[in-house]
PyMOL Python script that loads the backbone (N, CA, C, O; Angstrom):
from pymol import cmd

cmd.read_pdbstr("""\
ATOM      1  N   UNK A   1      34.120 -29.947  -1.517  1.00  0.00           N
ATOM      2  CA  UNK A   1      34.798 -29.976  -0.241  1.00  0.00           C
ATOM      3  C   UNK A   1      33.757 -29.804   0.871  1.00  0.00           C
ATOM      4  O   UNK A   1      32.928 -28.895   0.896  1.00  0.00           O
ATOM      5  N   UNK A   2      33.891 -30.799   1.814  1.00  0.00           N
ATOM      6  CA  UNK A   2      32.731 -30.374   3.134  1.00  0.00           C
ATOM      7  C   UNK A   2      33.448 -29.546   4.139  1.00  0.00           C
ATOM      8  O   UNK A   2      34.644 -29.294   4.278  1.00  0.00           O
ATOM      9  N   UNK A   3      32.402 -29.197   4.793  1.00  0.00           N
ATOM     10  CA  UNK A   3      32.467 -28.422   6.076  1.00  0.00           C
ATOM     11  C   UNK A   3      32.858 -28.966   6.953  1.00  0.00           C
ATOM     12  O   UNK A   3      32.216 -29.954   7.313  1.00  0.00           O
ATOM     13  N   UNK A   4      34.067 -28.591   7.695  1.00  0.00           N
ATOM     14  CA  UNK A   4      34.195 -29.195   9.164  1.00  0.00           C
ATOM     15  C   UNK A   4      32.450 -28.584  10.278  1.00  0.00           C
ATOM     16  O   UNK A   4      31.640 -27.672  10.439  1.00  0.00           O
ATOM     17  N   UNK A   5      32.948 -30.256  10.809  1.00  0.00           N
ATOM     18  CA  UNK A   5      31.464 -30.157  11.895  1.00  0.00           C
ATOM     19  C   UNK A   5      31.837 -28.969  12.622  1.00  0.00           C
ATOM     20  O   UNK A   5      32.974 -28.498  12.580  1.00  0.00           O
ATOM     21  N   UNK A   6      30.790 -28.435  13.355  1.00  0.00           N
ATOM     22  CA  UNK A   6      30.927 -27.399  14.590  1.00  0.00           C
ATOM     23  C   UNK A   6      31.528 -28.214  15.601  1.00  0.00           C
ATOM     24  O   UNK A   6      31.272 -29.418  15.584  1.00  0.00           O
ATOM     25  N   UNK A   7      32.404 -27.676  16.614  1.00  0.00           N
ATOM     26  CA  UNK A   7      32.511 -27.805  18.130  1.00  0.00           C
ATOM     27  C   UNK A   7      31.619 -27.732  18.951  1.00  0.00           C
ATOM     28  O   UNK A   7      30.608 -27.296  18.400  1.00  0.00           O
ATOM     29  N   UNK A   8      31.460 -27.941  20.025  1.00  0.00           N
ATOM     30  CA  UNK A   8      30.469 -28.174  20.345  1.00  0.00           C
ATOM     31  C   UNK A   8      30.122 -26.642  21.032  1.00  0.00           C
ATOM     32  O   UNK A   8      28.970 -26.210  21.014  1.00  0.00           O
ATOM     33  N   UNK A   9      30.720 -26.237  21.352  1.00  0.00           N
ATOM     34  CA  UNK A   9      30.804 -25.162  22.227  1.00  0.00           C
ATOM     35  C   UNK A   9      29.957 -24.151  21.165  1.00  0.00           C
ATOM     36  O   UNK A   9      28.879 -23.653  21.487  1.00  0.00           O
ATOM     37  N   UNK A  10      30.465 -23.969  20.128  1.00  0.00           N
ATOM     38  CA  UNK A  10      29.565 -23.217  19.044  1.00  0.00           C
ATOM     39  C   UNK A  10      28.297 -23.455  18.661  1.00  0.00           C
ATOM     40  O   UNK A  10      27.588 -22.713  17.981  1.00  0.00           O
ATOM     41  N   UNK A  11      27.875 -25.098  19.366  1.00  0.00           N
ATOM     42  CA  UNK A  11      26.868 -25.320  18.690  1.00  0.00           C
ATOM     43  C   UNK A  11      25.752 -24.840  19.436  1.00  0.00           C
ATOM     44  O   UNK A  11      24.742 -24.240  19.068  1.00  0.00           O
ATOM     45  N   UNK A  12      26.207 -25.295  20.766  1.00  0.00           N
ATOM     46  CA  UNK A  12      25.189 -24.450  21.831  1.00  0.00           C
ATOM     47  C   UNK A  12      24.428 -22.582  21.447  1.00  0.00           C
ATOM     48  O   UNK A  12      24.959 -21.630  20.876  1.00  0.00           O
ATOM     49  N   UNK A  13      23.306 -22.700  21.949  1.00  0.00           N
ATOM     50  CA  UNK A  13      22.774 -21.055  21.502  1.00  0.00           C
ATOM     51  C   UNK A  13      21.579 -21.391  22.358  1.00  0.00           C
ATOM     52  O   UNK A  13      20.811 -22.308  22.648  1.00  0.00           O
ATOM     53  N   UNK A  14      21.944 -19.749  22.667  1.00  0.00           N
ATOM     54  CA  UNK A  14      20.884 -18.953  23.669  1.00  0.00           C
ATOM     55  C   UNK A  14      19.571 -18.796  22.937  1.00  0.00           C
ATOM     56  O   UNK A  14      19.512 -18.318  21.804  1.00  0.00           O
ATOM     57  N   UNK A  15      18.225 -19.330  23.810  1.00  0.00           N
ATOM     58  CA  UNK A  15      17.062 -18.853  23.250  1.00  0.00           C
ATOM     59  C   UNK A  15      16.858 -17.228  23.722  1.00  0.00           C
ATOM     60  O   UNK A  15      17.249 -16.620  24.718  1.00  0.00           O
ATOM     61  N   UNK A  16      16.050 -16.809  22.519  1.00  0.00           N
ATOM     62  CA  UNK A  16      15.704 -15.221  23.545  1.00  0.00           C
ATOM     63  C   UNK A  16      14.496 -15.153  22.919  1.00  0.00           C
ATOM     64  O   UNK A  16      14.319 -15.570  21.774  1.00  0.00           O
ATOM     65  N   UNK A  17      13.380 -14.490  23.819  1.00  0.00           N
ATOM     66  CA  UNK A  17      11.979 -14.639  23.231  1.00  0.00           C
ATOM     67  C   UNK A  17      11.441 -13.109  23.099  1.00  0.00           C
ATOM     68  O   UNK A  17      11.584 -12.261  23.980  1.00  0.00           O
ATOM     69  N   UNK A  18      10.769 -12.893  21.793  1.00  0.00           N
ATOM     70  CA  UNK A  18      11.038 -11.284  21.798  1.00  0.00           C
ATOM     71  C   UNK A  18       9.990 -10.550  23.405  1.00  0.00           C
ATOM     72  O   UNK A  18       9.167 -11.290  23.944  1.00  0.00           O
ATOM     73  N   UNK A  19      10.130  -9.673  23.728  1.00  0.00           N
ATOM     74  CA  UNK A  19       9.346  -8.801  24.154  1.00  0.00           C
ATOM     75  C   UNK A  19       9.315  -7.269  23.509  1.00  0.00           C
ATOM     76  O   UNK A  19      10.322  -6.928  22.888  1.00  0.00           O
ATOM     77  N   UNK A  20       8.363  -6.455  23.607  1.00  0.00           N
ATOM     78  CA  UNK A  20       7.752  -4.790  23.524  1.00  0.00           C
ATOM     79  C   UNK A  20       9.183  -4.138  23.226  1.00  0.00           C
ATOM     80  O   UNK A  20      10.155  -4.336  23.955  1.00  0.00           O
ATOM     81  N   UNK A  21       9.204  -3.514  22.327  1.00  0.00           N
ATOM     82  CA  UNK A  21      10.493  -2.970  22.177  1.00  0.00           C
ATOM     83  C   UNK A  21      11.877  -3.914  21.637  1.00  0.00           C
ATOM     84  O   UNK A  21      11.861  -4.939  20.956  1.00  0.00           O
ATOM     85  N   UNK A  22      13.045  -3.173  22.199  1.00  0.00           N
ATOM     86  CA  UNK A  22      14.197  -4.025  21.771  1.00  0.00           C
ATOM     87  C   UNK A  22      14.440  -5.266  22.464  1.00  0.00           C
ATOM     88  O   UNK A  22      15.089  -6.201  21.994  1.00  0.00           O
ATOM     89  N   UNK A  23      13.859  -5.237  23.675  1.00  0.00           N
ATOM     90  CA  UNK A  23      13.941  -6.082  25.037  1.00  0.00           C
ATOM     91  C   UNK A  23      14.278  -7.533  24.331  1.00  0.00           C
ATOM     92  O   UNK A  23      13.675  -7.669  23.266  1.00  0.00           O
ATOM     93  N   UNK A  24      15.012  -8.508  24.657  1.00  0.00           N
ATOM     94  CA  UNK A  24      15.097  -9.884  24.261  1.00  0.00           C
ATOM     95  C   UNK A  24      14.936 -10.192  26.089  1.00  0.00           C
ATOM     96  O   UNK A  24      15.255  -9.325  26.902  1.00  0.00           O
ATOM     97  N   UNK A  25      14.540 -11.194  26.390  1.00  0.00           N
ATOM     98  CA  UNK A  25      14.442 -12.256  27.399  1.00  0.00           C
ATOM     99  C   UNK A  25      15.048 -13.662  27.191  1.00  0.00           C
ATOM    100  O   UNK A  25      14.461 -14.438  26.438  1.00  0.00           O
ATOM    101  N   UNK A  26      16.013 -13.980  27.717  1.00  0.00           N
ATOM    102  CA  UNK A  26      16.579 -14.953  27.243  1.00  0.00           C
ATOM    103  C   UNK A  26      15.083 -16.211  28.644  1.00  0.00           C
ATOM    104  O   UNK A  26      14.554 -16.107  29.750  1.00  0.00           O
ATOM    105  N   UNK A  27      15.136 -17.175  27.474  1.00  0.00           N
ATOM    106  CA  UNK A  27      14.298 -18.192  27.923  1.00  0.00           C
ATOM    107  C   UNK A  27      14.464 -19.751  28.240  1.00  0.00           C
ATOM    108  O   UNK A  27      14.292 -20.541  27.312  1.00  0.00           O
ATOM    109  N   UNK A  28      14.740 -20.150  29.314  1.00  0.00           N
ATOM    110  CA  UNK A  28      15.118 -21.424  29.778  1.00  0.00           C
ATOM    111  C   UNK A  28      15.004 -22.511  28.593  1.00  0.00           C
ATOM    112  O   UNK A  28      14.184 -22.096  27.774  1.00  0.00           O
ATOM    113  N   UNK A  29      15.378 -23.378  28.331  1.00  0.00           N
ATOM    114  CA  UNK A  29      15.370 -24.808  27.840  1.00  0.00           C
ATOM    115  C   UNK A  29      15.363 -25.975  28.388  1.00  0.00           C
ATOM    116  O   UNK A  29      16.375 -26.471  28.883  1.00  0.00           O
ATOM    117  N   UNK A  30      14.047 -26.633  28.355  1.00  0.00           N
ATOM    118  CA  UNK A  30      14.243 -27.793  29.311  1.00  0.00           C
ATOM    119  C   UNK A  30      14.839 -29.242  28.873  1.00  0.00           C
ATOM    120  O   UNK A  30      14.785 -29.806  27.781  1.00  0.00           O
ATOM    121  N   UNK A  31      15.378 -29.614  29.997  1.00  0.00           N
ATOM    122  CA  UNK A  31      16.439 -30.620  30.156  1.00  0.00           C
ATOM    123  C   UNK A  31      16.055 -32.070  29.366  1.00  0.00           C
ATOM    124  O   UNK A  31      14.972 -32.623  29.556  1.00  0.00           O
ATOM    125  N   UNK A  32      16.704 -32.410  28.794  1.00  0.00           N
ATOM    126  CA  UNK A  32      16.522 -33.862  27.582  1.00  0.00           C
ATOM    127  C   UNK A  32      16.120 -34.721  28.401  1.00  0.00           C
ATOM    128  O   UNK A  32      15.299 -35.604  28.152  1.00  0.00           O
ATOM    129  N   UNK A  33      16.850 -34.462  29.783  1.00  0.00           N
ATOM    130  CA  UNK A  33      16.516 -36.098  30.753  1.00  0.00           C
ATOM    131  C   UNK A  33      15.445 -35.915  31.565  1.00  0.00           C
ATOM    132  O   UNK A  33      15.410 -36.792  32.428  1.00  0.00           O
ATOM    133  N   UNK A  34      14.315 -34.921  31.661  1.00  0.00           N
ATOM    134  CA  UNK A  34      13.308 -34.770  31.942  1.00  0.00           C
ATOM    135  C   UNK A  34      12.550 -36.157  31.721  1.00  0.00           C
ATOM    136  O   UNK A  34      12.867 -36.759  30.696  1.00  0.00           O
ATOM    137  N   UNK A  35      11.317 -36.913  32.784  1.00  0.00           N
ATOM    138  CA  UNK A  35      10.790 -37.479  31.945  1.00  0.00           C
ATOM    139  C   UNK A  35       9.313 -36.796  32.679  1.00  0.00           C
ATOM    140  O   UNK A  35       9.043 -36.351  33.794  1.00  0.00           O
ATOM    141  N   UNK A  36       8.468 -37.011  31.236  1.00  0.00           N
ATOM    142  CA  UNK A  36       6.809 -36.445  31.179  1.00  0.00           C
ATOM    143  C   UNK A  36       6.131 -36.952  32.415  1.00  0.00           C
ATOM    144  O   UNK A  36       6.762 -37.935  32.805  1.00  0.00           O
ATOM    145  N   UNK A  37       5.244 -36.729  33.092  1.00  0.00           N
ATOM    146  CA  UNK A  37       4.193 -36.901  33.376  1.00  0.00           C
ATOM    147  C   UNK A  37       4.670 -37.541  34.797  1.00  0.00           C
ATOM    148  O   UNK A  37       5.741 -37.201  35.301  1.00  0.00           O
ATOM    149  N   UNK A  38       3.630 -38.677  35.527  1.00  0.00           N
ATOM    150  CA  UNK A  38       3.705 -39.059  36.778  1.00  0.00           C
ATOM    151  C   UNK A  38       5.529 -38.839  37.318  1.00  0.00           C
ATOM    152  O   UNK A  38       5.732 -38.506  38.486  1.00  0.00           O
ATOM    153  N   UNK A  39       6.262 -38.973  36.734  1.00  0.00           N
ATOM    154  CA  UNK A  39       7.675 -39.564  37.198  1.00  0.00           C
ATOM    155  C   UNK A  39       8.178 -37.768  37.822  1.00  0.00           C
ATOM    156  O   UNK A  39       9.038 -37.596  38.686  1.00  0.00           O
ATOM    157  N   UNK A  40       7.476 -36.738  37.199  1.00  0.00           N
ATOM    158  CA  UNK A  40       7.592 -35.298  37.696  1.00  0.00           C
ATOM    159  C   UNK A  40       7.091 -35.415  38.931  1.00  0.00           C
ATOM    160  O   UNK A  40       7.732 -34.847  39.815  1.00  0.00           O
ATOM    161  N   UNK A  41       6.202 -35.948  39.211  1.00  0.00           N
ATOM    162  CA  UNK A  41       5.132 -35.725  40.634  1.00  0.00           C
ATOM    163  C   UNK A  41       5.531 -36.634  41.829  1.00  0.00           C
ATOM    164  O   UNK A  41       5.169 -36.447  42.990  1.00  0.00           O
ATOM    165  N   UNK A  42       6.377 -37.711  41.361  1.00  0.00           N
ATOM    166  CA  UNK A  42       7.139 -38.230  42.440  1.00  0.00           C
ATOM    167  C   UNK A  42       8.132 -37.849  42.535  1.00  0.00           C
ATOM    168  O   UNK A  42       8.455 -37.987  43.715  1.00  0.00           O
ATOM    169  N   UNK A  43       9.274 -37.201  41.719  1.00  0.00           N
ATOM    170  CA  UNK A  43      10.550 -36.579  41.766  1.00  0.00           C
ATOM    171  C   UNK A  43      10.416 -35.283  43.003  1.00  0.00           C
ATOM    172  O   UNK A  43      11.248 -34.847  43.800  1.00  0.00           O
ATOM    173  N   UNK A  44       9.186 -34.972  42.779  1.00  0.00           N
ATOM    174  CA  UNK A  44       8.983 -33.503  43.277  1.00  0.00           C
ATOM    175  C   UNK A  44       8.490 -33.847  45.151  1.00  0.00           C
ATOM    176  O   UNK A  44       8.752 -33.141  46.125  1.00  0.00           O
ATOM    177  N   UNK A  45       7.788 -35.053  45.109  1.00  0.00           N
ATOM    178  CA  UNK A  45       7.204 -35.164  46.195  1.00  0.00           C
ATOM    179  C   UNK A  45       8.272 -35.828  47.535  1.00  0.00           C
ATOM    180  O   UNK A  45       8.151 -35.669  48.750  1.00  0.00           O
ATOM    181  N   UNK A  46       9.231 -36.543  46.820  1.00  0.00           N
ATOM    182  CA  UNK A  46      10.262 -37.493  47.510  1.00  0.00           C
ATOM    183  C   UNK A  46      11.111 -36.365  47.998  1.00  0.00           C
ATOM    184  O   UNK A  46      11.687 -36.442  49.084  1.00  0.00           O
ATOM    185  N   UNK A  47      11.215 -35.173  47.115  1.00  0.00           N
ATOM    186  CA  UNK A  47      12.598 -34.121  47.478  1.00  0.00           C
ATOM    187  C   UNK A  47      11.356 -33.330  48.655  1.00  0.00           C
ATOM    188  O   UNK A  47      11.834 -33.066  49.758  1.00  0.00           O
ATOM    189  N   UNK A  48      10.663 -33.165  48.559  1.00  0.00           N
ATOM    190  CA  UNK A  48       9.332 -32.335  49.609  1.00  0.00           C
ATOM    191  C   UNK A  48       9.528 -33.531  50.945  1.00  0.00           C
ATOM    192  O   UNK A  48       9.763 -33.563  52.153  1.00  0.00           O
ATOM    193  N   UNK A  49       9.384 -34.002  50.345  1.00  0.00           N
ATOM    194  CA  UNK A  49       9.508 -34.919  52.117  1.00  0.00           C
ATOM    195  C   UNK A  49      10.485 -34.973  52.657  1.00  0.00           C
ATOM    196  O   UNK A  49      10.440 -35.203  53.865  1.00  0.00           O
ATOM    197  N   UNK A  50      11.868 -34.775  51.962  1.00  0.00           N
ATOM    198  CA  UNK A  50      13.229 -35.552  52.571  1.00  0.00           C
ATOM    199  C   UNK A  50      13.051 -33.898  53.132  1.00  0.00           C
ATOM    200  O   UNK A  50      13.335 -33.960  54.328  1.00  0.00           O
ATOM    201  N   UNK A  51      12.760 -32.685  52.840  1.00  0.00           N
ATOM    202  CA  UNK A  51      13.396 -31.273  53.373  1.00  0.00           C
ATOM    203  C   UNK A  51      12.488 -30.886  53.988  1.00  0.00           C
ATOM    204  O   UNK A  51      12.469 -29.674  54.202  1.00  0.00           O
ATOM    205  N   UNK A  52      11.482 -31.636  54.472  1.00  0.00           N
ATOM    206  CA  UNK A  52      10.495 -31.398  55.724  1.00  0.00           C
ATOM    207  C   UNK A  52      10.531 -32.620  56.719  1.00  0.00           C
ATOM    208  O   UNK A  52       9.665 -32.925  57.539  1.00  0.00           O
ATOM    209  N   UNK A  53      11.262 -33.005  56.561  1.00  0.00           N
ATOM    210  CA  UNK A  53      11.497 -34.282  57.373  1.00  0.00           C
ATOM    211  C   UNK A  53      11.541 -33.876  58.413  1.00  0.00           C
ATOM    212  O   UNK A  53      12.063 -32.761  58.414  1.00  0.00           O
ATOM    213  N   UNK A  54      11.127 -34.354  59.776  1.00  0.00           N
ATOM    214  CA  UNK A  54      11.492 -33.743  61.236  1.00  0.00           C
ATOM    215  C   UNK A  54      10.732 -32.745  61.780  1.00  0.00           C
ATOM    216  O   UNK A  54      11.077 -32.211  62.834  1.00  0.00           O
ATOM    217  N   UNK A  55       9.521 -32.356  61.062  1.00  0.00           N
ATOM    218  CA  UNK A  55       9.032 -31.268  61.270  1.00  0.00           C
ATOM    219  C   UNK A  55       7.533 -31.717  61.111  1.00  0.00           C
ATOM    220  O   UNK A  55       6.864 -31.688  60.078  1.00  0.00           O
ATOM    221  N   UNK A  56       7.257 -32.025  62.024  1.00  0.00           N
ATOM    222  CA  UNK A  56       5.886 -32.837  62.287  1.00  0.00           C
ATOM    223  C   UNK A  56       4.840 -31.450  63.240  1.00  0.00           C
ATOM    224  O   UNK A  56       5.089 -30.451  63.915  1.00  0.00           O
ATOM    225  N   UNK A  57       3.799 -32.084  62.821  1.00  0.00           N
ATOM    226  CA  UNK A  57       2.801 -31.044  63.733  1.00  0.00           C
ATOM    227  C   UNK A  57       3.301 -30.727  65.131  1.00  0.00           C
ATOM    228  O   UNK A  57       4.290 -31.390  65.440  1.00  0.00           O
ATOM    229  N   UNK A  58       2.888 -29.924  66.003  1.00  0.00           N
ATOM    230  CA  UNK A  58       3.130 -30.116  67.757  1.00  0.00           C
ATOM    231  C   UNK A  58       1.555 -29.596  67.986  1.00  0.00           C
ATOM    232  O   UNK A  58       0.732 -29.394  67.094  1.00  0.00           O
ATOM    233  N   UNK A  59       1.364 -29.438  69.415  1.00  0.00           N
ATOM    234  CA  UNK A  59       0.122 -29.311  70.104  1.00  0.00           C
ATOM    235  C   UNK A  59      -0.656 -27.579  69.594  1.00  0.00           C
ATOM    236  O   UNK A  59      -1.756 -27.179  69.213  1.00  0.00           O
ATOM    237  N   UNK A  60       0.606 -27.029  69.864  1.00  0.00           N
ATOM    238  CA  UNK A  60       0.702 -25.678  69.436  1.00  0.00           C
ATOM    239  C   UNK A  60       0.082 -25.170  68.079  1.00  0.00           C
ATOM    240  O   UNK A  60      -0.659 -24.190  68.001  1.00  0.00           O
ATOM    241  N   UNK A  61       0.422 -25.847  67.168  1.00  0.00           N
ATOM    242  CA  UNK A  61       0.307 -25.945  65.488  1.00  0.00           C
ATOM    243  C   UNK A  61      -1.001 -25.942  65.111  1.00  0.00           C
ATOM    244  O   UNK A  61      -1.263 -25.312  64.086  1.00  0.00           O
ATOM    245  N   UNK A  62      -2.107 -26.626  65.829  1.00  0.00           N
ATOM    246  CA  UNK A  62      -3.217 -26.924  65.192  1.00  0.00           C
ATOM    247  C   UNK A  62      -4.138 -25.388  66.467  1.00  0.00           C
ATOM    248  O   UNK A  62      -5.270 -24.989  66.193  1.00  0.00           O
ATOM    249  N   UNK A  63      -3.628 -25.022  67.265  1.00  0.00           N
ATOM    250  CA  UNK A  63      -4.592 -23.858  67.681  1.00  0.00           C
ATOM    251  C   UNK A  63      -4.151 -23.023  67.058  1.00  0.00           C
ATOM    252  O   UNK A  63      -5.076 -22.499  66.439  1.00  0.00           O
ATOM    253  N   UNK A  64      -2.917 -22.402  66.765  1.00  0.00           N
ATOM    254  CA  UNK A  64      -2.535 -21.382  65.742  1.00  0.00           C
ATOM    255  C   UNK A  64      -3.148 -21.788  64.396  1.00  0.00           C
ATOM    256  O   UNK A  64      -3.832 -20.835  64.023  1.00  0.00           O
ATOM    257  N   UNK A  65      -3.194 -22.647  63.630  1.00  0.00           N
ATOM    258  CA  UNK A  65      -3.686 -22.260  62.499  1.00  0.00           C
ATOM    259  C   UNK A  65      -5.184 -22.423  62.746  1.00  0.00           C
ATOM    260  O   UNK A  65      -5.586 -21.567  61.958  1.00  0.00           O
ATOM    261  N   UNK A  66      -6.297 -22.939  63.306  1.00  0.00           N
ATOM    262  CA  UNK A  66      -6.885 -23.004  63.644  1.00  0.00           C
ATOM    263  C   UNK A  66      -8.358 -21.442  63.387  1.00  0.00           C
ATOM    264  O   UNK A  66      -9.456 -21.217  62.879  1.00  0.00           O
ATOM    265  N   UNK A  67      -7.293 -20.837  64.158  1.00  0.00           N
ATOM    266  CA  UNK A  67      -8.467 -19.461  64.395  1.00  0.00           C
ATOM    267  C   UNK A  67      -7.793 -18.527  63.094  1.00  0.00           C
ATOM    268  O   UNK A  67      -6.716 -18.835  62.583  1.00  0.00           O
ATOM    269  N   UNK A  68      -8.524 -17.467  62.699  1.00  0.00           N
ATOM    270  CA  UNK A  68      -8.234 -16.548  61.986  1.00  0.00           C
ATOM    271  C   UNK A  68      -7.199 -15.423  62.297  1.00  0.00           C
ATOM    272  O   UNK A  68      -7.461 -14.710  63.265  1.00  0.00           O
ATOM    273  N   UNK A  69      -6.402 -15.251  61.808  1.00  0.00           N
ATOM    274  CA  UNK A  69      -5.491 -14.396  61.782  1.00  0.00           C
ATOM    275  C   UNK A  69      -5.572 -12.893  62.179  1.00  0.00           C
ATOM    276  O   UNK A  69      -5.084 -12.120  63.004  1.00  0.00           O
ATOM    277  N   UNK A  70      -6.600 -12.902  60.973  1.00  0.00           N
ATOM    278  CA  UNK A  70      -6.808 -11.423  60.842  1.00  0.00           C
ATOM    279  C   UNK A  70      -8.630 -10.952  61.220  1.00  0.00           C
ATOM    280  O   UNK A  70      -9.469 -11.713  60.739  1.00  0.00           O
ATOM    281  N   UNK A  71      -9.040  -9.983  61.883  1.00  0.00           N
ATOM    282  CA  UNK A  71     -10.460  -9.598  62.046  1.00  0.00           C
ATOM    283  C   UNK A  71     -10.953  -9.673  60.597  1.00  0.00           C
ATOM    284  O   UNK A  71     -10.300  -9.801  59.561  1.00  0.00           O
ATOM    285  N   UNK A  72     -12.006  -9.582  60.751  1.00  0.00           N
ATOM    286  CA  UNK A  72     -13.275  -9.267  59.127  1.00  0.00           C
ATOM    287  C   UNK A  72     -12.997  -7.608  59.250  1.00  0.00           C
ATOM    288  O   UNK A  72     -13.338  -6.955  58.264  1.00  0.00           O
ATOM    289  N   UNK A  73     -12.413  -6.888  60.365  1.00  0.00           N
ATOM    290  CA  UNK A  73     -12.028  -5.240  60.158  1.00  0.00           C
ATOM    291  C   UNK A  73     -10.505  -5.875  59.550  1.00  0.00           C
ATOM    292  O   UNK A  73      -9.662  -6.156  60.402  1.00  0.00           O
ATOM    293  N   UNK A  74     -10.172  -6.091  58.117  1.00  0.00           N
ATOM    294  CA  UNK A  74      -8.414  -6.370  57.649  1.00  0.00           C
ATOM    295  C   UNK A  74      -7.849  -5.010  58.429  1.00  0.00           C
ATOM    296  O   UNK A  74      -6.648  -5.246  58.558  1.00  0.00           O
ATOM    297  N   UNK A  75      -8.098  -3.813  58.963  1.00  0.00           N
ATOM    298  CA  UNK A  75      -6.821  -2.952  59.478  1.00  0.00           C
ATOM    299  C   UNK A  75      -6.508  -3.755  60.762  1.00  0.00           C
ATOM    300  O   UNK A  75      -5.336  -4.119  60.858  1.00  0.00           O
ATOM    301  N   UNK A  76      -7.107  -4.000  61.479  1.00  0.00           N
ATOM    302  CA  UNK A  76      -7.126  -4.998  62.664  1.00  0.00           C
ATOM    303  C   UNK A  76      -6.637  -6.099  63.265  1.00  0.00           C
ATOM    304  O   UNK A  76      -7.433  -7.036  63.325  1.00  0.00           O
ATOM    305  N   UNK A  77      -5.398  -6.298  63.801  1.00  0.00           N
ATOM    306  CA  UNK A  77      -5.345  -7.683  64.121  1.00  0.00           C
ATOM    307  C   UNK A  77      -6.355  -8.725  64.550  1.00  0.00           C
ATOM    308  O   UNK A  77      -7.435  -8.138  64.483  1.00  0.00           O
ATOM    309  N   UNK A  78      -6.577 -10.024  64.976  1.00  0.00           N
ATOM    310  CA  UNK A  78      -7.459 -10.602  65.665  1.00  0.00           C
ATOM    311  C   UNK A  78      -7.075 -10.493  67.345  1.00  0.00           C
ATOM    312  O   UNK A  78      -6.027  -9.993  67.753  1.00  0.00           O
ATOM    313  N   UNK A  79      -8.013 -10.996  68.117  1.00  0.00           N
ATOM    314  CA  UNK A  79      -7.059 -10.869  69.475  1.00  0.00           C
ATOM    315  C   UNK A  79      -7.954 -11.743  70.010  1.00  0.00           C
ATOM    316  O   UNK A  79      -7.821 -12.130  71.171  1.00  0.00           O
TER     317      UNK A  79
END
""", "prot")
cmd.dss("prot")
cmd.show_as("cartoon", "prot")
cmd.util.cbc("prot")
cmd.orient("prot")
């Protein structure tokens, strides 16, 4: 006699990766529809542009970053 298949719901399971002690860490699983390599670096770069969109340098932008922040004394602001 066979086994009825699992449901699916049962079939699913949590990774947990040990740590020091009793500790479990449950640990992400990455997604099947991932694809490798270049197709990550444009996925990533197209969503970076669309949520900086509109936000272009101004005149202001390049003297503020420009000079140093902080004195070579770090307790010190610059001034």
């Amino acid at each position: 006699m066979r086994r009825r298949a699992r449901v699916s719901a049962e079939a699913v399971k949590k990774i947990f990766t040990g740590a020091s002690g009793n500790t479990t860490v449950p640990m992400s699983r990455p997604s099947t529809t991932m694809l490798p390599g270049p197709s990550a670096i444009v996925r990533c770069s197209s969503t970076s542009r669309v949520r900086t969109a509109g936000t272009d340098d101004t005149a202001e932008t390049a003297r503020v970053t420009a000079s140093p922040r902080i004195s070579t004394e770090t307790s010190s602001p610059a001034r």
